[in-house]
C-alpha positions in Angstrom: -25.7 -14.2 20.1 -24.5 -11.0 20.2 -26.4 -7.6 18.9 -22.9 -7.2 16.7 -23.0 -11.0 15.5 -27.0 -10.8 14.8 -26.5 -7.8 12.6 -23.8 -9.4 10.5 -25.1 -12.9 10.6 -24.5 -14.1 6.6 -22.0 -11.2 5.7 -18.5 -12.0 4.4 -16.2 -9.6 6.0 -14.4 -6.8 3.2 -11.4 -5.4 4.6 -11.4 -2.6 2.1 -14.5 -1.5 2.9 -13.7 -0.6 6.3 -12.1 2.6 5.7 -14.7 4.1 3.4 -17.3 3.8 6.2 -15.0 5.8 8.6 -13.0 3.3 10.4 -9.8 3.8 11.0 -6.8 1.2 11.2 -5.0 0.1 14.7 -3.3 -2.9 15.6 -5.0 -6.1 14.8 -7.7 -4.6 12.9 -10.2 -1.6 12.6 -11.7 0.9 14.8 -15.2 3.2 14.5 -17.0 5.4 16.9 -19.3 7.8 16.8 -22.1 9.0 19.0 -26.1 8.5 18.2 -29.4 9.3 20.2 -29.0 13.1 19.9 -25.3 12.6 21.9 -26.6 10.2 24.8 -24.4 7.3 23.9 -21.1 6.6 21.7 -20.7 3.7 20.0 -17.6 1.9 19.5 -17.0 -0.5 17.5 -14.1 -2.8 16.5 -13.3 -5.6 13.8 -10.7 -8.0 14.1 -8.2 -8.5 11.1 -9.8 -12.0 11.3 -13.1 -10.4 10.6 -14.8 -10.7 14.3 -16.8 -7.6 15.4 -17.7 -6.2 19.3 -19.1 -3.5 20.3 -19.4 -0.9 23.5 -21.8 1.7 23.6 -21.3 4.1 26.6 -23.5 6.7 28.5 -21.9 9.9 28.1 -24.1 10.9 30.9 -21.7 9.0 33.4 -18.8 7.9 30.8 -19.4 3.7 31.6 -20.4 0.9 29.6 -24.6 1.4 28.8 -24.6 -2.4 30.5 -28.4 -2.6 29.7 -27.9 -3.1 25.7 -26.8 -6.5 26.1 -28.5 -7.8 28.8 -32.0 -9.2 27.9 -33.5 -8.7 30.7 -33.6 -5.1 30.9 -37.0 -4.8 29.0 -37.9 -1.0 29.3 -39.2 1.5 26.2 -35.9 3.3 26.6 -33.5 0.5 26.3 -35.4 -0.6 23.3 -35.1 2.1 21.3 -30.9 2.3 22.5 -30.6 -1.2 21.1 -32.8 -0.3 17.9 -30.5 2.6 17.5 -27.0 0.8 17.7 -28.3 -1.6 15.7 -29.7 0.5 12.7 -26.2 2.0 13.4 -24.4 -1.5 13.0 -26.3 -2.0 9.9 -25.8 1.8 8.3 -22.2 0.3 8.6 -22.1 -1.8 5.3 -18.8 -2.9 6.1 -19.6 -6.8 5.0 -21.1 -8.4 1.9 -23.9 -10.7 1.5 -27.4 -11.6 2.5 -29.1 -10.3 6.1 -32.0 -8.8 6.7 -32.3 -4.9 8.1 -34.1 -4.7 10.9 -34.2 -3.2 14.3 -33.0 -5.2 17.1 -36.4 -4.8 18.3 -37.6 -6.2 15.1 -38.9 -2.9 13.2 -37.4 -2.3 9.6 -34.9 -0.1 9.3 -35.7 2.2 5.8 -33.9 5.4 3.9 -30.0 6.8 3.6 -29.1 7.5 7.6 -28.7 10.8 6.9 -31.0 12.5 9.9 -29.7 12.4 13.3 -33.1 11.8 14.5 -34.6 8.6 12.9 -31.3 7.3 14.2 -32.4 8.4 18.0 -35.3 7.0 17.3 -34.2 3.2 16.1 -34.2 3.8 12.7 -32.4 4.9 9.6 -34.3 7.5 7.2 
């Protein structure tokens, strides 16, 4: 399963909500980015008409794909707190309804508004 498909695991997908959380409309669905850990990485994200979300995050460092995020077996501190990040990111992204439970892909709770930069860059909303 995918970090995109665990964060909205039990959510109903609300086209109209897409827009109001800053994505914007392109053909065959919707399209958000935005960059997080202080400007490291950009995240871009993208939902189907159909309802069916992916997601890239690149290194702005060297402009490719941060290949690390979805592959398990890269275990370190720093790709830890990259994946917490995009995923309190995914989740700050309310753009499905129902049941799922915020956390961190790392498994911390994710708390608070998203409003500072910083808990973001740190795996977290506050």
């Amino acid at each position: 399963m995918t970090i995109e498909e665990q964060a909205f695991l039990y959510r109903r997908f609300v086209p109209e909500q897409l827009t109001v959380y800053g994505f914007t409309k392109q053909d065959g669905g919707f399209y958000y980015q935005t960059d997080f850990m202080d400007g490291a990485f950009r995240a871009e994200i993208s939902v189907t008409d159909a309802g069916t979300v992916s997601g890239t995050v690149i290194d702005l460092m060297n402009g490719e794909e941060y290949a690390p995020l979805k592959n398990e077996q890269f275990d370190g501190a720093y790709v830890h707190a990259v994946r917490g990040a995009y995923e309190a990111l995914l989740m700050f992204r309310r753009i499905f309804r129902g049941r799922a439970t915020v956390r961190a892909y790392s498994g911390t709770r994710i708390q608070g508004n998203g409003s500072d930069s910083s808990c973001a860059s740190a795996g977290r909303i506050c």
